[in-house]
C-alpha positions in Angstrom: -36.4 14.0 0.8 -35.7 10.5 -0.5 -38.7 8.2 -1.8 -38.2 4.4 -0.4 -40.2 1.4 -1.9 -39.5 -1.6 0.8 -39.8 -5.1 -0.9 -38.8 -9.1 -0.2 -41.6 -9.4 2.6 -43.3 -13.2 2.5 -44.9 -16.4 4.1 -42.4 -17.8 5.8 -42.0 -20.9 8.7 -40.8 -20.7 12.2 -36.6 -21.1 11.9 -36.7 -19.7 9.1 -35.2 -16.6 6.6 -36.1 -13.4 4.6 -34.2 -11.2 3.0 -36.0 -7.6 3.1 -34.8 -4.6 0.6 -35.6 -0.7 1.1 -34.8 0.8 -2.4 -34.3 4.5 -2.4 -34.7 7.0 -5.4 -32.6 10.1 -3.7 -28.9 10.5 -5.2 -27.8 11.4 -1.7 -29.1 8.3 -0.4 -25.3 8.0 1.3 -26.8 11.3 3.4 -29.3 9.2 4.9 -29.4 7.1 8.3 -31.9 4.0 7.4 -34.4 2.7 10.2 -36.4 -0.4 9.7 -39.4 -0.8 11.9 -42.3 -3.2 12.0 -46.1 -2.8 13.0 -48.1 -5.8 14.4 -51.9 -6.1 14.3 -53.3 -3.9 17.5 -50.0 -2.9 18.5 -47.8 0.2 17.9 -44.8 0.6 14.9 -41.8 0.0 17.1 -38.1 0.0 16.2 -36.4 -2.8 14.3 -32.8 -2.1 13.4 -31.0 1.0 12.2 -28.1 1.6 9.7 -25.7 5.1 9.8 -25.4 6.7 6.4 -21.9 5.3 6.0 -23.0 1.7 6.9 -20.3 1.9 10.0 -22.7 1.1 12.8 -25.8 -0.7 13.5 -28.4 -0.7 15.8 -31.2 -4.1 16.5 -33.8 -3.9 19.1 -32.9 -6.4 21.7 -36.2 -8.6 20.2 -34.1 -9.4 17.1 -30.3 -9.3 18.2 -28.7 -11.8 16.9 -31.0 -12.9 14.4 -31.1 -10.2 12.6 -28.4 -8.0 10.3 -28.9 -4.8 8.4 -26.4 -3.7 5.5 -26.4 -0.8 3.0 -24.9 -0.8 -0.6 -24.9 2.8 -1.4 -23.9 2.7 -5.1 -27.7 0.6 -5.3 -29.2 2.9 -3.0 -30.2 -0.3 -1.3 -30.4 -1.2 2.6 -31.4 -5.0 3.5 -32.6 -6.5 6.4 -31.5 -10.2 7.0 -34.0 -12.1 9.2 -32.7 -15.2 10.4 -34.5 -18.0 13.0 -37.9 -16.4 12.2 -40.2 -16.2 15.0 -44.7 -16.3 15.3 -43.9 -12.9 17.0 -41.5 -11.3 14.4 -45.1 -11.3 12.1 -45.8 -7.7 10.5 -45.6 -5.2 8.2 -42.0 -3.9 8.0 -41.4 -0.3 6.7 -38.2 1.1 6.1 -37.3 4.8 6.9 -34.8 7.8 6.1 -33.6 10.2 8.6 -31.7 12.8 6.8 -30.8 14.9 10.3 -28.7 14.1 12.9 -26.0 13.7 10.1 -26.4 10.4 9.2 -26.3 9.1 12.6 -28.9 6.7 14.2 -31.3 8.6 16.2 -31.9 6.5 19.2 -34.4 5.3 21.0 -35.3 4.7 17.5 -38.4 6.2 17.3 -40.8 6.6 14.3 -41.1 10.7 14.6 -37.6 11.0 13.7 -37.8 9.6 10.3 -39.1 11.2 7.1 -39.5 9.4 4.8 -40.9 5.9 4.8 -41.5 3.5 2.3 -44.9 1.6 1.7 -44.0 -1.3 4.0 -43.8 -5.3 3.1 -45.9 -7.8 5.1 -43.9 -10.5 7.0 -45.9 -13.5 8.3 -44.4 -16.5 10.3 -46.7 -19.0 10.3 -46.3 -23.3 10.4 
C-alpha cells in the first residue's frame, strides 16, 4: 500500500502549461506502476497516462498524446505529469494512482479498478 497526495493543479488558459506532482509516502515506491487519470463534471474517471515502476515506458490516452509527458524520480518518490497546449476539454480533477501488481508494469486499457491506491486528486480548469 503506498499513500499518494497529487498537487500542482490550477487556473490555466487555452495553450497553455501545468506541471502536476503525485508524491508518494511508500519506500517501495520504485515497486509501483503510476496511473494518472482525470474525471470531468457528469462524465466517468478515464485514463490519462501511465508510468512503469522503472520509469522505462509510458503510456497517454490518444486525447493527450503529444501534449502530454509523464516522468518519475524515484529517489523523491515523485511522478509528474507535464501538460502542454492546454485544452477547454482537458478541464478536471486529476488523480494519480499506484498499481503494485502486474510487477510494475502498466496495466492496460488503463482502467481505474486496477489501481489501489489513489491520491486526493487536484483540480485542472482551462478556461479564457
Amino acid at each position: 500500500e503506498v499513500q499518494l497526495q497529487a498537487s500542482g493543479g490550477g487556473l490555466v488558459q487555452p495553450g497553455g502549461s501545468l506541471r502536476l506532482s503525485c508524491a508518494a509516502s511508500a519506500f517501495s515506491f520504485d515497486d509501483y506502476a503510476i496511473g494518472w487519470f482525470r474525471q470531468a463534471p457528469g462524465k466517468e474517471r478515464e485514463g490519462v497516462s501511465c508510468i512503469t515502476s522503472s520509469g522505462g515506458s509510458t503510456y497517454f490516452a490518444d486525447s493527450v498524446k503529444g501534449r502530454f509527458t509523464i516522468s518519475r524520480d524515484n529517489a523523491k518518490n515523485t511522478v509528474y505529469l507535464q501538460m502542454n497546449n492546454l485544452k477547454l476539454e482537458d478541464t478536471a480533477v486529476y488523480y494519480c494512482a499506484a498499481d503494485g501488481s502486474d510487477y510494475g508494469l502498466c496495466q492496460r486499457p488503463l482502467r481505474p479498478y486496477n489501481f489501489d491506491s489513489w491520491g486526493q486528486g487536484t483540480l485542472v480548469t482551462v478556461s479564457s
